[in-house]
C-alpha positions in Angstrom: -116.7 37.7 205.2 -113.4 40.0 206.1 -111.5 36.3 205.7 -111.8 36.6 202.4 -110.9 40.3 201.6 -107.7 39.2 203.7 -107.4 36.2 201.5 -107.6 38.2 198.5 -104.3 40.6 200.2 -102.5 37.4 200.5 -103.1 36.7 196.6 -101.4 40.1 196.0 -99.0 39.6 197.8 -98.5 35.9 196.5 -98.1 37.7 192.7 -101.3 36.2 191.8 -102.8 40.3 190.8 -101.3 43.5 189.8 -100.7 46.2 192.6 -103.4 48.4 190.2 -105.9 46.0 190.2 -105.4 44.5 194.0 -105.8 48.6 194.9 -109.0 49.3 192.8 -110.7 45.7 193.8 -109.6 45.8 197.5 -110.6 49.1 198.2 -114.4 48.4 196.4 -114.5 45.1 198.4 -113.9 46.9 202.2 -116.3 48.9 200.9 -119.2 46.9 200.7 -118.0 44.9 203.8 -117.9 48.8 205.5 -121.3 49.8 204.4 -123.2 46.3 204.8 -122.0 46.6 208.9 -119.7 43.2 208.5 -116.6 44.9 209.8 -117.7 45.2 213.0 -118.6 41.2 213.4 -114.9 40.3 213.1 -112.2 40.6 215.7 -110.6 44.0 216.3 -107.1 42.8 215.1 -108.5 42.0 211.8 -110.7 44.7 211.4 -106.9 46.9 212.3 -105.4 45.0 209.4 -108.0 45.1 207.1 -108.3 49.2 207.5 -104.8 49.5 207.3 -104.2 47.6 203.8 -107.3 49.6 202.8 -105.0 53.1 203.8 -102.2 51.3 202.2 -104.5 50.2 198.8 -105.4 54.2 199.2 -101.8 55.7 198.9 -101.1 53.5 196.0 -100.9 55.1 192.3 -98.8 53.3 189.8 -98.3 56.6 187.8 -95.0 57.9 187.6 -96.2 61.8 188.5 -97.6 61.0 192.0 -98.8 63.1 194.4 -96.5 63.4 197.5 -99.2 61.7 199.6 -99.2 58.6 196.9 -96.7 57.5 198.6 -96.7 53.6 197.2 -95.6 52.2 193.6 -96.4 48.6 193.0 -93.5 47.5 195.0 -93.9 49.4 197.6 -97.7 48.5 198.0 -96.6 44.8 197.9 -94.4 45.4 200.4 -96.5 47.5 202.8 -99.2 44.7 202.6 -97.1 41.9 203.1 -96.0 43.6 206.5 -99.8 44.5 207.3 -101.0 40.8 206.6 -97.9 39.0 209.1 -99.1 40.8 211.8 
């Protein structure tokens, strides 16, 4: 099942879905993948990636006054996931 939460980061980053939307829909899906136990059936370097767009998804707020530790605007989010996924 984590295939297709990392399939759904490759949409973002593909344009297909607005950082907002990719942050509130990714975070909800590792969620459920988190609570049903399916995170731990996938291979270590995917389970890495997938937490670490879901840290990224986390830091993202598309509003102007961010807090310091929102560190990520739509661009930057893009760009942060992109690098997360080639690995």
């Amino acid at each position: 099942m984590s295939i297709t939460i990392l399939k759904f980061a490759e949409s973002f980053v593909a344009g297909r879905l607005s950082a907002e939307v990719f942050a509130e829909a990714y975070m909800e899906l590792w969620k459920i993948e988190r609570d049903s136990d399916s995170l731990r059936l996938d291979p270590q370097p995917l389970n890495e990636c997938l937490s670490s767009v879901f840290c990224a998804a986390d830091m993202y707020n598309s509003d102007d006054s961010r807090e310091e530790y929102e560190e990520f605007d739509d661009e930057m989010l893009k760009s942060e996931v992109a690098s997360l996924i080639k690995k």
